[in-house]
C-alpha positions in Angstrom: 76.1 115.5 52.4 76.5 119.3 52.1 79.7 119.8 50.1 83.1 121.6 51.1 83.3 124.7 50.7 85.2 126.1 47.6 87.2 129.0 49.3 88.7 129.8 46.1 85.6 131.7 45.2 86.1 134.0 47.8 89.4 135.6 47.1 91.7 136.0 44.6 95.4 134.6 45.2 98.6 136.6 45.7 101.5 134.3 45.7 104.8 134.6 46.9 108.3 133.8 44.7 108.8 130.1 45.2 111.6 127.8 45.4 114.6 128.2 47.3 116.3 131.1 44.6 118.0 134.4 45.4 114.4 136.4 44.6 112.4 134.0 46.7 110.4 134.1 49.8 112.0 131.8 51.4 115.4 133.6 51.5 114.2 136.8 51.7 111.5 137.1 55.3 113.5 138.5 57.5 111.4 141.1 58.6 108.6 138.5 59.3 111.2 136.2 61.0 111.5 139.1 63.1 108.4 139.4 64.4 107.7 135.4 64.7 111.3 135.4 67.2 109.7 138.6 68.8 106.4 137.1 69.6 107.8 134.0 70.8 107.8 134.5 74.8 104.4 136.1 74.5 102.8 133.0 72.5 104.4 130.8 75.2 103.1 133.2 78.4 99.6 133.2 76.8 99.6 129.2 76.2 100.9 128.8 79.7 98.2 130.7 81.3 95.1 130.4 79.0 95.0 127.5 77.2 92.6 125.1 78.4 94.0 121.8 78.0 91.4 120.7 80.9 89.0 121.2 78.3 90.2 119.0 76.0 91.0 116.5 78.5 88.0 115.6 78.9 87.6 115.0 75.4 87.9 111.7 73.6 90.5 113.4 71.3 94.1 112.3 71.5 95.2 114.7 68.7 96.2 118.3 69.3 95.7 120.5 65.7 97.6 123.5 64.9 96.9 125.5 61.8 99.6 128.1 60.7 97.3 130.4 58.3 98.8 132.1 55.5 101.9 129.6 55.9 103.8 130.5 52.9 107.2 128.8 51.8 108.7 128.6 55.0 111.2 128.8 57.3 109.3 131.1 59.5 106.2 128.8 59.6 108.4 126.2 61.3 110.0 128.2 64.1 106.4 129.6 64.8 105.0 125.6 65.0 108.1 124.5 67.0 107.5 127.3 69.5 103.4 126.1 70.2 103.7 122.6 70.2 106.7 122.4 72.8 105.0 125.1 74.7 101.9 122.8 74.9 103.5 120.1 75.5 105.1 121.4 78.3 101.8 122.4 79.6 100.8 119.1 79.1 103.6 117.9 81.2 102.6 120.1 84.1 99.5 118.6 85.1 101.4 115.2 85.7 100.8 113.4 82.9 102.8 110.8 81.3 104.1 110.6 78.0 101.5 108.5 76.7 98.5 110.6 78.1 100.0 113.5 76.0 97.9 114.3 72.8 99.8 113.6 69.5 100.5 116.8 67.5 98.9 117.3 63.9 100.0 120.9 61.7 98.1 121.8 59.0 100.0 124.4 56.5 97.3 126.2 54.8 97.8 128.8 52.0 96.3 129.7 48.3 96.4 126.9 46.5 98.8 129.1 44.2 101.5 128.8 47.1 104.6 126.3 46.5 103.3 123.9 48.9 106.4 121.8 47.1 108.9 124.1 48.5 107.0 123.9 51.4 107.1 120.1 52.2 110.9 119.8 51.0 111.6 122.2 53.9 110.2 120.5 57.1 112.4 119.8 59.9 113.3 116.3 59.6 113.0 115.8 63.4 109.2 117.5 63.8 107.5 115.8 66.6 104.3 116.4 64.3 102.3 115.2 61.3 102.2 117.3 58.9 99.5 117.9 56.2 98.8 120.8 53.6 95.4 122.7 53.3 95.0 124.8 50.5 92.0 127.4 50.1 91.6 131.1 51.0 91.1 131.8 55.0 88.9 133.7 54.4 86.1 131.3 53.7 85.7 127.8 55.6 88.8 125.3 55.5 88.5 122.9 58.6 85.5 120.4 59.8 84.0 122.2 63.0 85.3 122.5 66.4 88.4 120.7 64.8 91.5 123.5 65.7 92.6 124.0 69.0 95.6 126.7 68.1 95.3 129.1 65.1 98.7 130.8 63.9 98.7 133.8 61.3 101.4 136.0 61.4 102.3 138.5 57.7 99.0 137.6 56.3 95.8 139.7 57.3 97.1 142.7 56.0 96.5 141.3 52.6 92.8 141.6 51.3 90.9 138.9 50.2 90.9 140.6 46.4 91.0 144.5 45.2 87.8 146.2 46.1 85.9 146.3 42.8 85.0 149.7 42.2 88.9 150.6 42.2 88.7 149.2 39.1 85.6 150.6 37.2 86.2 153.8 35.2 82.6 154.8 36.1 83.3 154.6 39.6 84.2 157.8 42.1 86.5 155.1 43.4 88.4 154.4 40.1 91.9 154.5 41.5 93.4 155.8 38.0 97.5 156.2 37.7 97.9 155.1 41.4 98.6 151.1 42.3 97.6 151.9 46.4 95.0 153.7 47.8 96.5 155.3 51.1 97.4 158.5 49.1 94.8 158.4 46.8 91.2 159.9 46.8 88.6 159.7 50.1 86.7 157.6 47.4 89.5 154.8 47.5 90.6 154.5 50.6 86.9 154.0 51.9 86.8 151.0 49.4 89.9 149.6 51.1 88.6 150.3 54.4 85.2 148.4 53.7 86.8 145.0 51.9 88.7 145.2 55.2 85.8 145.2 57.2 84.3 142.5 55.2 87.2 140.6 54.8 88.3 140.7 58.8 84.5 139.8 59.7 84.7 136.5 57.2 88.1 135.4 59.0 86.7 135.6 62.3 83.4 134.0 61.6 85.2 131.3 59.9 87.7 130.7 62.7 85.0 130.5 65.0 83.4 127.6 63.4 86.6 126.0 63.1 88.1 126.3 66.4 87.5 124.3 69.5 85.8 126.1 72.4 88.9 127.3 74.8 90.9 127.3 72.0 93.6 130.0 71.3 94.4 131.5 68.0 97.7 134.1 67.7 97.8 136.9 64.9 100.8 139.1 64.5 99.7 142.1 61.9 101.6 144.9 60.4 99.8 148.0 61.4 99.9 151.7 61.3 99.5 153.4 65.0 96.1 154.2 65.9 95.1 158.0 64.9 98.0 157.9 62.1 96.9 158.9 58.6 97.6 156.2 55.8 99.5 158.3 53.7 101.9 158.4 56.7 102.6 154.7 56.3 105.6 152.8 55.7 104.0 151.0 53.2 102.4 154.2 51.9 105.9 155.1 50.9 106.9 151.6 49.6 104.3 151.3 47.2 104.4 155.0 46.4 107.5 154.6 45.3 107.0 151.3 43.2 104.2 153.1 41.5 106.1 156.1 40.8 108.7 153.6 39.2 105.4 152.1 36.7 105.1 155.6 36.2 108.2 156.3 34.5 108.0 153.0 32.6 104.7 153.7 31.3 106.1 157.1 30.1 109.4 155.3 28.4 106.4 153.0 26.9 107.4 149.5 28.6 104.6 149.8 30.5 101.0 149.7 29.0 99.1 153.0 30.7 96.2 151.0 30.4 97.2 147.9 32.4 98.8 150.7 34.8 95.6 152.2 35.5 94.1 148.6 36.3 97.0 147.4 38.8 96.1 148.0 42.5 98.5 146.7 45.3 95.9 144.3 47.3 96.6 145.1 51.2 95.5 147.3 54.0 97.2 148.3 56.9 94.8 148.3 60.0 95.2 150.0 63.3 95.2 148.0 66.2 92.2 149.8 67.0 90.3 148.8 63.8 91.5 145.0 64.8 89.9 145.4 68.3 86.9 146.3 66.7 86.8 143.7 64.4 87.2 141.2 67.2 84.2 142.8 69.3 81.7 143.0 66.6 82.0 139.4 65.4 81.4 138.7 68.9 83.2 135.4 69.4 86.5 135.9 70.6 87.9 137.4 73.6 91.3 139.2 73.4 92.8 138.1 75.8 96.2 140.5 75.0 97.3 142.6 72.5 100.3 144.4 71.9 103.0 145.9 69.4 105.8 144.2 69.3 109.1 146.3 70.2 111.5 146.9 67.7 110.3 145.3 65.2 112.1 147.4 62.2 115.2 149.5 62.5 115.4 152.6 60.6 118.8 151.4 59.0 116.8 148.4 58.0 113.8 150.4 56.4 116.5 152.3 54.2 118.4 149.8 53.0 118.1 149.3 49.1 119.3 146.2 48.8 117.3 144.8 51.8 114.3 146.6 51.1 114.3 145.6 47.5 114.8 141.7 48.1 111.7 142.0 50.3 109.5 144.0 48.1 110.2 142.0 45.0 109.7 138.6 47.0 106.3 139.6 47.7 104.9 141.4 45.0 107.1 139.7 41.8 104.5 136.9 41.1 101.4 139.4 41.3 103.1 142.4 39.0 104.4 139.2 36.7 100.9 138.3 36.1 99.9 141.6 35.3 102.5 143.3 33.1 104.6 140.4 32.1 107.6 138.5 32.9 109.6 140.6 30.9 109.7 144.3 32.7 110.5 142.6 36.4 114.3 143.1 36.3 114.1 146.7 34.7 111.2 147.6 37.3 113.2 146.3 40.6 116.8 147.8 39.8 114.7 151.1 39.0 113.1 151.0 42.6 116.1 149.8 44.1 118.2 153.3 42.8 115.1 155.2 43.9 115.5 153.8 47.8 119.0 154.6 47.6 118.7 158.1 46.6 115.5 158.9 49.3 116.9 156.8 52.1 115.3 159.1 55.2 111.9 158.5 53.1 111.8 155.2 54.4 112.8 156.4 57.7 110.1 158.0 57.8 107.4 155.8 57.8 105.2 154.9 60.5 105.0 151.1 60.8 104.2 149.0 63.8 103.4 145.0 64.2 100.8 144.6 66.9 100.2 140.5 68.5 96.6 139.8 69.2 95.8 136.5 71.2 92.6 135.7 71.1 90.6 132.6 72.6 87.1 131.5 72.1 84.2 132.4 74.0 82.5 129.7 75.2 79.2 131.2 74.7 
């Protein structure tokens, strides 16, 4: 027998802040709350018209399989389950069938294996109609048996890149991103490494989930994005990370920061166009979008500008991986310096161009 996959191989692992404290993920989502409420009515419109639970009917399985990818700490990953499964179930409902005829529900939480799965598990709903089970490994390798999904969930996740291109890092490259920490304002060099681990990395995703996923199946991805035809360096995370690297900057000059660890620290995500995501989809070949569009609303400028706000995010998301790198030690020194830098540029923020764009997808049956 062929053994499982090790997905750890493929990527390298970005995690979150766990537990439940005042820096941690779990208390500090609200953006990606946000866009989980927002795409709620759409996720039930698409599972009312296009899933095919006839399919699957005629199947000997009694078990329906939802996989939130990129599941994190929770809360959000709950109110995103919730949502499919009574959607489905209602569906279920609406071609007569009785309660026993309709499938039990099984949710599989997958993350890195770095994620605090603990956390995780502590937080589920106490009255889930669902079993509930943990799945650690990278998504973008193999992680589930095939044709054993029938509903994929990802929402906050494939903006982040299976590891930092490789050549960002080597002095002898042209792409050697030195005294920057992001590429989008950076050298043509460095942003065309980004673009191609994109490629890569979107093209592994899909091929994965294809194996995975049932035929008929559906699988949801909401994605921060930047407008088609808007330059990188026009980004709202352009200006995020700009601005955290301008604050390693000043650290490195005051000498708490090593230059040399500096030079080697590269933020790992990409923001894709909804165009680049379309042709993702088309080139792997084995999906069908069925709809795409951005969500409205998604991020008040009054919300983009606020210090406090903007700061809790940023440090929830990027603590652990700039801990690693530099040490515990500079964290509270770094965030309190980016947080008086936000105040003091508010309209920066503003500025930025920042979209989320929902993509439902189903699988071609051929």
């Amino acid at each position: 027998m062929a053994a499982v996959e090790d997905t750890n191989k493929l990527s390298e692992a970005y995690p979150m802040n766990a537990g439940d404290g005042p820096n941690s993920y779990a208390n500090n989502s609200t953006f990606q709350k946000i866009a989980v409420n927002s795409s709620q009515e759409v996720v039930r419109e698409e599972i009312a018209e296009k899933l095919d639970i006839q399919t699957f009917l005629l199947s000997s399985c009694n078990t329906f399989r939802i996989a939130d990818l990129g599941c994190s700490t929770g809360p959000n990953t709950f109110f995103a389950v919730d949502n499919i499964l009574e959607t489905v179930q209602l569906k279920y409902q609406s071609q007569g069938l009785s309660s026993h005829q309709i499938p039990k529900f099984q949710v599989f939480f997958n993350d890195q294996t770095t994620n605090d799965f603990n956390m995780l598990f502590k937080s589920l709903p106490q009255n889930r109609q669902y079993y509930a089970a943990g799945v650690p490994g990278s998504f973008y390798g193999r992680i589930f048996p095939n044709a054993s999904i029938h509903f994929f969930h990802c929402s906050f996740s494939n903006h982040w890149l299976s590891r930092v291109p490789k050549e960002i890092g080597n002095k002898e490259s042209p792409a050697w991103n030195k005294g920057k920490i992001y590429y989008s304002s950076s050298t043509t060099e460095v942003t065309r490494a980004y673009e191609t681990q994109h490629a890569l990395d979107m093209e592994r995703f899909l091929n994965a989930r294809a194996q995975e996923i049932v035929y008929g199946g559906l699988m949801v991805l909401i994605i921060p994005c930047r407008p088609n035809g808007t330059p990188h360096s026009h980004t709202l995370a352009n200006i995020t990370y700009e601005t955290l690297g301008s604050c390693l900057i000043d650290m490195a000059r005051k000498g708490v920061v090593d230059e040399e660890k500096l030079d080697s620290f590269n933020i790992p995500v990409y923001i894709m166009s909804p165009q680049e995501l379309q042709v993702a989809v088309e080139r792997t070949g084995y999906f069908s979008i069925e709809r795409m569009e951005v969500l409205p609303n998604m991020f008040p400028n009054s919300s983009l500008s606020n210090a406090l706000l903007s700061t809790s995010h940023v440090r929830a998301v990027h603590e652990e991986h700039i801990k690693q790198h530099f040490g515990e030690e500079i964290i509270d020194e770094l965030f309190n310096l980016y947080h008086k830098k936000v105040e003091e540029r508010p309209s920066k923020f503003e500025s930025g161009k920042t979209i989320v764009s929902l993509a439902v997808l189903k699988r071609n049956t051929n």
